[in-house]
C-alpha positions as CSV (number, residue, x, y, z in Angstrom):
1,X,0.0,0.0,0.0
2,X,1.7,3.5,-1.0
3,X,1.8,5.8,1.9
4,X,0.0,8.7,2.3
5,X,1.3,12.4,1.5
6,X,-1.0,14.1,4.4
7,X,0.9,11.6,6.9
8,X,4.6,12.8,6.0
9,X,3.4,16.0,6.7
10,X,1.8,16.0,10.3
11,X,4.8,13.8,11.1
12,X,7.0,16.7,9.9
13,X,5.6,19.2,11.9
14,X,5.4,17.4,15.1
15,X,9.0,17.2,14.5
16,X,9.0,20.8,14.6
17,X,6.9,21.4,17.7
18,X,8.7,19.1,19.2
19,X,12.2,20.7,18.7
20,X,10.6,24.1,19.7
21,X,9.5,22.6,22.8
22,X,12.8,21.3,23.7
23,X,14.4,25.1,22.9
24,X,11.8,26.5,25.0
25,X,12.7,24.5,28.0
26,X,16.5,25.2,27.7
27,X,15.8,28.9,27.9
28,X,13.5,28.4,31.3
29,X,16.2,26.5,33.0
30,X,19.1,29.0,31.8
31,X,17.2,32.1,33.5
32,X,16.1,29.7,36.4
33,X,19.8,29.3,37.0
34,X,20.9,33.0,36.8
35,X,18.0,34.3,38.7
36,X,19.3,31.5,41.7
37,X,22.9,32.7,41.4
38,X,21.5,36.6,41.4
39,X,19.5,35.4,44.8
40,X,22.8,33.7,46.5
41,X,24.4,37.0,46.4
42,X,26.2,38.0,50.1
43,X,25.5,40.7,52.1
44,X,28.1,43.3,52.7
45,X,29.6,44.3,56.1
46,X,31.7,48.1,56.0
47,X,33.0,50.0,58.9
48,X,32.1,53.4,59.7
49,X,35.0,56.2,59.8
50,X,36.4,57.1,63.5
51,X,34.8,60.0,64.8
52,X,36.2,63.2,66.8
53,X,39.1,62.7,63.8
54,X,40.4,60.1,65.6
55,X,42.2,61.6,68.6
56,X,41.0,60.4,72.0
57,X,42.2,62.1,75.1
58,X,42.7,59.9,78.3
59,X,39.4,59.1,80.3
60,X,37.2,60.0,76.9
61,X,34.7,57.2,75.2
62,X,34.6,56.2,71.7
63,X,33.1,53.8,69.3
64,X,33.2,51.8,66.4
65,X,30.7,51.3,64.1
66,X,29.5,49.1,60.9
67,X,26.7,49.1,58.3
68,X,25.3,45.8,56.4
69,X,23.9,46.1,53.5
70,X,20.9,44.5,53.6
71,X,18.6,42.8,56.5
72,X,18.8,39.1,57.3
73,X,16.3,37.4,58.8
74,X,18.5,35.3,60.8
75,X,21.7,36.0,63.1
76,X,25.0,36.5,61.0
77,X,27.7,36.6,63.2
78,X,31.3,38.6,62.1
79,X,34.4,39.4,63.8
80,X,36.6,42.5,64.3
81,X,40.2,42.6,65.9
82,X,41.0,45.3,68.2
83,X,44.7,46.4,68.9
84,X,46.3,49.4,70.5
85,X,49.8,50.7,71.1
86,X,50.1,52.1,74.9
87,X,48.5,51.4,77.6
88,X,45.2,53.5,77.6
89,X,41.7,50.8,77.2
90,X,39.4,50.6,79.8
91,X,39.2,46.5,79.1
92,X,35.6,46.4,80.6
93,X,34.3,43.6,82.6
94,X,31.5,42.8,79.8
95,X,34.3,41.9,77.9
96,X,34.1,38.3,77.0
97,X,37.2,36.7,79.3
98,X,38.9,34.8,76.5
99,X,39.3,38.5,74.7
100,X,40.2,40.5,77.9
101,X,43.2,37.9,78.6
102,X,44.3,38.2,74.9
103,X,45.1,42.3,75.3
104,X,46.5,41.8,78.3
105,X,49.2,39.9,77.0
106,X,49.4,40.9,73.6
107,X,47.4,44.1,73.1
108,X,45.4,42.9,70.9
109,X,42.1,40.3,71.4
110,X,39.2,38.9,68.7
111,X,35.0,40.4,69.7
112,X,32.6,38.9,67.8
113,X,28.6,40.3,67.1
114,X,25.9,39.6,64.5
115,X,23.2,41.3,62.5
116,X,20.0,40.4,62.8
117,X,17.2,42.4,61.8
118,X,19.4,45.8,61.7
119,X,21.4,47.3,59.4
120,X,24.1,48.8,61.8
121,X,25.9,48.4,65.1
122,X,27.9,50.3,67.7
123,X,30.6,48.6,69.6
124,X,31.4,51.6,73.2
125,X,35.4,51.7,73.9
126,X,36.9,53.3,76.8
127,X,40.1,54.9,77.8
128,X,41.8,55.3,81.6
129,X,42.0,58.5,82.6
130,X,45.5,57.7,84.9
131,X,48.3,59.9,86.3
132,X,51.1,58.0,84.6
133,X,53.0,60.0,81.9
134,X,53.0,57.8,78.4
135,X,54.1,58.4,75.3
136,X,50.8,58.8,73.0
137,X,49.4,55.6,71.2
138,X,46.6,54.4,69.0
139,X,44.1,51.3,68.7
140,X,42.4,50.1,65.5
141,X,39.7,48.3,65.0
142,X,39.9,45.7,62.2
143,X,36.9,43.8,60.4
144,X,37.8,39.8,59.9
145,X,36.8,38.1,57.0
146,X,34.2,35.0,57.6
147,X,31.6,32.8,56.2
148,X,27.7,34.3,55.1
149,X,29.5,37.7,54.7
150,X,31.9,39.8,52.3
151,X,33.5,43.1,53.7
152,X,34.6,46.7,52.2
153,X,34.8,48.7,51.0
154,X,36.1,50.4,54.4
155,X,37.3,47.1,57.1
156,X,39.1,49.3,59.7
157,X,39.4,52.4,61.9
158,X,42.5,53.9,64.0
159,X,42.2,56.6,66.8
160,X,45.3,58.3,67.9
161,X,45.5,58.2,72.2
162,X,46.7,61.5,73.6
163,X,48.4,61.3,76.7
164,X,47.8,64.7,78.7
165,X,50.2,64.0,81.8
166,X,53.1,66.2,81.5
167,X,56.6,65.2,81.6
168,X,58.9,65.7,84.4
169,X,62.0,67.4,83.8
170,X,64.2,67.6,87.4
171,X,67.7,69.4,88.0
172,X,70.2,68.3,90.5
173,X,74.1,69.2,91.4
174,X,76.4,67.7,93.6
175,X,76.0,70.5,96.9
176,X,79.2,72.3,98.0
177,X,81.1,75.3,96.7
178,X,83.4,75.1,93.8
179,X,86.9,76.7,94.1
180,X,88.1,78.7,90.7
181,X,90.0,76.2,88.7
182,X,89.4,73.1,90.9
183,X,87.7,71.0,88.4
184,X,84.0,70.9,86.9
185,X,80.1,70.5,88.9
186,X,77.8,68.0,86.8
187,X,74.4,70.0,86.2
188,X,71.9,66.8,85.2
189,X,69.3,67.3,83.5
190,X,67.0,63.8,84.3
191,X,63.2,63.4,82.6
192,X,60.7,61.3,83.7
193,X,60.9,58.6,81.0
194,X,62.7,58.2,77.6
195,X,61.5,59.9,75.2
196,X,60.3,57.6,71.7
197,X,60.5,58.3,68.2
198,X,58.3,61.6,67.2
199,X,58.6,62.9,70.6
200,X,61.2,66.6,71.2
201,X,61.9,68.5,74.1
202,X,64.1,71.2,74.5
203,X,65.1,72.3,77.6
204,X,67.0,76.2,78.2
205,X,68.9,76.2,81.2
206,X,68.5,80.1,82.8
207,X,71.8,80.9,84.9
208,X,71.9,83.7,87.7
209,X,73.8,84.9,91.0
210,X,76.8,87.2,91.0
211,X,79.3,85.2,88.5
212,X,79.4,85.9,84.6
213,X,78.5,83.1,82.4
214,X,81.4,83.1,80.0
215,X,83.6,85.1,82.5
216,X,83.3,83.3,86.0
217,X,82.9,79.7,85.0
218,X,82.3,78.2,81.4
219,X,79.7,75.4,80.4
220,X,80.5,72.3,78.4
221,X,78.8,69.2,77.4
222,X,80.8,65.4,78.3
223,X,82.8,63.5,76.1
224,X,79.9,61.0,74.9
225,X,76.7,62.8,74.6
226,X,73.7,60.3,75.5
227,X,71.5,59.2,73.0
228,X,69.4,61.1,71.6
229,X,70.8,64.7,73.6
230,X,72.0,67.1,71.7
231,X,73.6,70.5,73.3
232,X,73.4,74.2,71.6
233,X,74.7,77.3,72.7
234,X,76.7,76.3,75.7
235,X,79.6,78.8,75.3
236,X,77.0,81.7,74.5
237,X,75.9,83.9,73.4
238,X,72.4,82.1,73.1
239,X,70.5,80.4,76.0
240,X,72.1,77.1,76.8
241,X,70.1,74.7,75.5
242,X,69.8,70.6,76.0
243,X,67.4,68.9,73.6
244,X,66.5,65.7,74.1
245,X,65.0,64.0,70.3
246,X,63.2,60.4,70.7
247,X,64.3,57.6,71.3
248,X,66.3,59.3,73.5
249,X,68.2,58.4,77.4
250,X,66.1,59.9,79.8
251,X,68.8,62.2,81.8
252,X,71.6,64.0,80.5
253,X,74.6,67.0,82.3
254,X,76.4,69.7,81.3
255,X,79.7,70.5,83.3
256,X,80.5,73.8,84.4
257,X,83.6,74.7,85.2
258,X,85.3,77.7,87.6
259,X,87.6,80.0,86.0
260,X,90.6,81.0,87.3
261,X,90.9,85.1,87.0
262,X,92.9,88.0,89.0
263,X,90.4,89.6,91.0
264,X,89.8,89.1,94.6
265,X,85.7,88.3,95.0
266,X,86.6,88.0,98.6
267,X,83.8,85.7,100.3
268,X,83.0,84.4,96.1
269,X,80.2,84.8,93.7
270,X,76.9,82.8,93.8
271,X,75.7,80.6,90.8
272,X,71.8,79.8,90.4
273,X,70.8,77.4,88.0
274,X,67.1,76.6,86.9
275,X,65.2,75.9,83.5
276,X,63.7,78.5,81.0
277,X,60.5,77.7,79.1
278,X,60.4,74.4,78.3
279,X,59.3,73.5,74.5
280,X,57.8,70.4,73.5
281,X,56.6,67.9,70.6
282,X,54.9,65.2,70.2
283,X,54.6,65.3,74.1
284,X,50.2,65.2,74.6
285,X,50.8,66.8,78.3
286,X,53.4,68.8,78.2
287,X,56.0,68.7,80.3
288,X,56.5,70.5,83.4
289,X,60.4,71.3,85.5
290,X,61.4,71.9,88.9
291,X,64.5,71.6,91.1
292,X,67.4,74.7,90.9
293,X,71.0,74.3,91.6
294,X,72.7,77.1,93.6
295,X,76.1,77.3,95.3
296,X,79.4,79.7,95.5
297,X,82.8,80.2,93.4
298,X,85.4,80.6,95.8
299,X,87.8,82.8,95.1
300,X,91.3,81.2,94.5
301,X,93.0,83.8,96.9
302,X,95.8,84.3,93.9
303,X,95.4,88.1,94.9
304,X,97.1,87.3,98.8
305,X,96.0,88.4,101.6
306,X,96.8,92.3,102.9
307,X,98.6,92.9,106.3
308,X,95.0,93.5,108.6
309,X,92.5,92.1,105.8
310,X,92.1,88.6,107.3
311,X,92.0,85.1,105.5
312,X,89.9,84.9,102.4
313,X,87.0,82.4,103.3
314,X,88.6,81.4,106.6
315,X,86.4,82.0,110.3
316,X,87.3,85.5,110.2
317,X,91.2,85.4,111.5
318,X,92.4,89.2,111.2
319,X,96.0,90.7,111.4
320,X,96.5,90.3,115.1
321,X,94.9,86.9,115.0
322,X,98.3,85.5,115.9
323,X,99.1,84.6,111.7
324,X,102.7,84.6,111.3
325,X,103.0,87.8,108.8
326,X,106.8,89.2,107.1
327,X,109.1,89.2,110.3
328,X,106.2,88.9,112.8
329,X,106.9,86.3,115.4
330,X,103.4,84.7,117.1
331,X,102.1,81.3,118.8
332,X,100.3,79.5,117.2
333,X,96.5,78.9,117.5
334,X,97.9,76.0,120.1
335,X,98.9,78.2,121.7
336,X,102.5,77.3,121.9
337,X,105.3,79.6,122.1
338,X,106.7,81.0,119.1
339,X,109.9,79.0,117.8
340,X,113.3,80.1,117.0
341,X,113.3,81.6,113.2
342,X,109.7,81.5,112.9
343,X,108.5,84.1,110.5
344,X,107.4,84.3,107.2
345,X,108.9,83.7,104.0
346,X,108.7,85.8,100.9
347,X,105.8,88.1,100.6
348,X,104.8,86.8,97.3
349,X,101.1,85.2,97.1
350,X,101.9,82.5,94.7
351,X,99.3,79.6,94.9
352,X,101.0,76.3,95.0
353,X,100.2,72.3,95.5
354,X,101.8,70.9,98.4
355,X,102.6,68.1,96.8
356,X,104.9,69.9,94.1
357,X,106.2,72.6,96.8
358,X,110.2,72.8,97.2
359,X,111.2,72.8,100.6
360,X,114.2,74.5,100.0
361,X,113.0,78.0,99.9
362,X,111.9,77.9,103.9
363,X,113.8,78.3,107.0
364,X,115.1,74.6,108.2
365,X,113.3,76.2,111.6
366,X,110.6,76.9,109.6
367,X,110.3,73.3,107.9
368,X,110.6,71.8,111.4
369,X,107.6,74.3,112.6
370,X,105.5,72.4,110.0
371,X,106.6,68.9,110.2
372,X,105.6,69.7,113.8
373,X,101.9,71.2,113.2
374,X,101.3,68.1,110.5
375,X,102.0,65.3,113.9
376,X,99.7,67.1,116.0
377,X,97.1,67.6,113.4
378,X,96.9,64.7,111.4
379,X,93.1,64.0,111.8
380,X,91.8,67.2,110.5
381,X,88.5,66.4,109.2
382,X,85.7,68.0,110.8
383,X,88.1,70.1,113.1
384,X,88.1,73.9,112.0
385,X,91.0,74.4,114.1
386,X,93.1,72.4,112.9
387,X,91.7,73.2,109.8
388,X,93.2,76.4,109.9
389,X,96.6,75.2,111.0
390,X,97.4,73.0,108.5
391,X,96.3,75.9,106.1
392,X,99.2,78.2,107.8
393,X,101.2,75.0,107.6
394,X,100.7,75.0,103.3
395,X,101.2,79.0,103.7
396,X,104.2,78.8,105.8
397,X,105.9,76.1,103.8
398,X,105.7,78.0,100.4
399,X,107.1,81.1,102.2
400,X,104.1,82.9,101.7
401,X,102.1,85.4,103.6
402,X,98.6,84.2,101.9
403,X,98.2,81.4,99.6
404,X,94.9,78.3,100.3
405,X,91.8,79.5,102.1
406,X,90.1,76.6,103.7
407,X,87.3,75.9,101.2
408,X,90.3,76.1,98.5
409,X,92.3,73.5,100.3
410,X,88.6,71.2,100.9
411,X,87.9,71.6,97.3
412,X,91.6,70.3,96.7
413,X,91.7,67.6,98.9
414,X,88.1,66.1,97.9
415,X,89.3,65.6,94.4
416,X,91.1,63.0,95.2
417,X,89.3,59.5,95.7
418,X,88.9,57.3,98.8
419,X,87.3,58.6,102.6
420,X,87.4,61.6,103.8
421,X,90.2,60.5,106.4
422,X,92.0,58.7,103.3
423,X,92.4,61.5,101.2
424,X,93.7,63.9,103.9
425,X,96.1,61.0,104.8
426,X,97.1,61.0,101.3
427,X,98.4,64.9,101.5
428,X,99.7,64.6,104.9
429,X,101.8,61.8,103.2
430,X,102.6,63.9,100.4
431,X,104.0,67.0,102.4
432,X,106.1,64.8,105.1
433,X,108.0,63.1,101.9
434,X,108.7,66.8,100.6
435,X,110.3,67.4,103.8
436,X,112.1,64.2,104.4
């Protein structure tokens, strides 16, 4: 049987119904499968900027902040890292315990929150308001990365801490008076802390009291300066200035030093010492000085002594205080009789060091005068007495009419090291093997 021609054709187009079908449903499941991936799409989690532009003074609140960009219906929890530099959060008791033992050690700890049904958060931050003085220092907050979530396009914020306890800045000197020419007094200059890396102070030192700066005594810094310390002006004709530049050591001196000159100051000159205004960066509170230095320049007696003036510096001995003067014969303050030959030498007041003096320009009565006084008076610390005979002693054995005062002949002596009663011994020693 031949086919039929209306057959071939409904078969045909089925065929073609069918294929349009089949095109039809490939389309429907291609959007189905873009309009799921658009659907899967993450919320976003960014952090608000710091307010009060970031600085935080001690004992002042802050807070950190973040936005999500769309509600969930269910919690999504995310994490944020705190860390500081410093010393200054108030780690609050709410704090969970596993974070609070983190900063402790570390200074830095993990919090976590979620979003549920809001689009933002505040997390409160608090700062001790102590008495300590600390260089500045900064915390920033950090958003972590996690599961359910992306972040950006802002994941952190950073407040700077400002310390606002000043600094202390302290001057101290060795006490005592400081003959001309004797050697050098340590002025130190000690802060409260080093000073770190962004942090200046500089520090004028104001001088006063009867002696010139430049003429009476002279300034200098040491050998090594410490780090960090730099020194300007010290030999005029500016302010002398220390300037410590972080990281720096925390204390630092200058050395003055006497001069030796020709006038006679008689009783000396005073020296104050104390700070000018102090300047400061970097430094949140400041800084704030105290503490002066003051003592007296003796006067070298180079000038000598006149016939009734008295001893420079001495208890007040006069003319007819029994001194041996130029072919005057006396006791001494013993009280013993006056010995055969005992006068004085030449009349010129030239200062000497008993340890250098040559015996051979006094009287051998004269020499046996002294070798006497030093037996008698070999413990002479603490005795003014005998103070001021082994003074005439010095005077007597350089054939001079003046010559040491007794602060001139302490300030000698207490350069040299050991005790008290060991350094005397040491001159006494000296002087007896001039004379042997």
């Amino acid at each position: 049987m031949l086919p039929n021609m209306d057959d071939k054709i409904i078969i045909g187009e089925n065929g073609k119904l069918r294929a349009l079908l089949a095109l039809l449903l490939c389309l429907s499941l291609v959007a189905g499968l873009a309009v799921g991936v658009q659907a899967q799409t993450l919320p976003n989690i960014s952090a608000h900027p710091p307010m009060k532009s970031g600085r935080i003074s001690e004992g002042e609140s802050f807070h950190f902040g973040a936005n999500i960009s769309e509600l969930v219906g269910t919690a999504l929890p995310f994490t944020y890292q705190v860390t500081q530099t410093g010393e200054f959060l108030y780690l609050d008791p709410r704090f969970p315990e596993s974070f609070r033992t983190s900063f402790e050690a570390t200074n830095s700890g993990i919090l976590e929150r979620d979003f549920k049904g809001v689009r933002s958060f505040l997390s409160v931050f608090a700062t001790v308001n102590d008495k300590i003085d600390e260089p500045n220092g900064s915390l920033t907050v950090t958003l972590q990365a996690g599961d359910g979530y992306t972040t950006g396009p802002s994941t952190s914020a950073t407040w700077e801490f400002i310390d606002d306890d000043p600094t202390a800045v302290t001057l101290s000197a060795p006490a005592g008076d400081l003959a001309e020419g004797s050697g050098d007094r340590a002025l130190t200059v000690t802060l409260g802390r080093a000073l770190v890396a962004g942090e200046v102070l500089e520090i004028p030192l104001a001088f006063g009291g009867a002696a010139a700066f430049g003429g009476d005594y002279t300034l200098s810094a040491p050998s090594l300066s410490p780090q960090g310390v730099s020194y300007t002006n010290l030999a005029g004709p500016g302010v002398p200035t220390v300037t410590f530049t972080g990281p720096s050591a925390p204390s630092a001196t200058v050395n003055l030093a006497a001069t030796v000159d020709s006038v006679n100051e008689g009783a000396g000159e005073t020296v104050t010492v104390g700070f000018g205004a102090l300047m400061t960066t970097g430094l949140g509170g400041g800084a704030e000085s105290s503490g002066t230095a003051a003592f007296t320049i003796v006067d070298s007696g180079s000038s000598g002594d006149s016939g009734s003036s008295g001893d420079s510096g001495s208890s007040g001995d006069s003319g007819s205080s029994g001194e041996p003067r130029a072919g005057q014969s006396a006791a001494d303050d013993d009280g013993d009789p006056p010995r055969a030959g005992q006068s004085a030498g030449s009349s010129a007041a030239a200062e000497a060091d008993p340890a250098v003096a040559d015996p051979a320009v006094a009287d051998p009565a004269v020499v046996k005068l002294v070798e006497d006084m030093i037996v008698r008076h070999r413990d002479v610390t603490g005795n003014e007495r005998a103070l001021r005979n082994w003074q005439k002693a010095l005077r007597t054995l350089n054939g001079e009419p003046g010559g040491f005062t007794i602060s001139r002949l302490k300030a000698r002596v207490n350069r040299l090291t050991g005790t008290p009663q060991e350094r005397w011994q040491r001159v006494l020693d000296a002087v007896e093997a001039i004379l042997e």
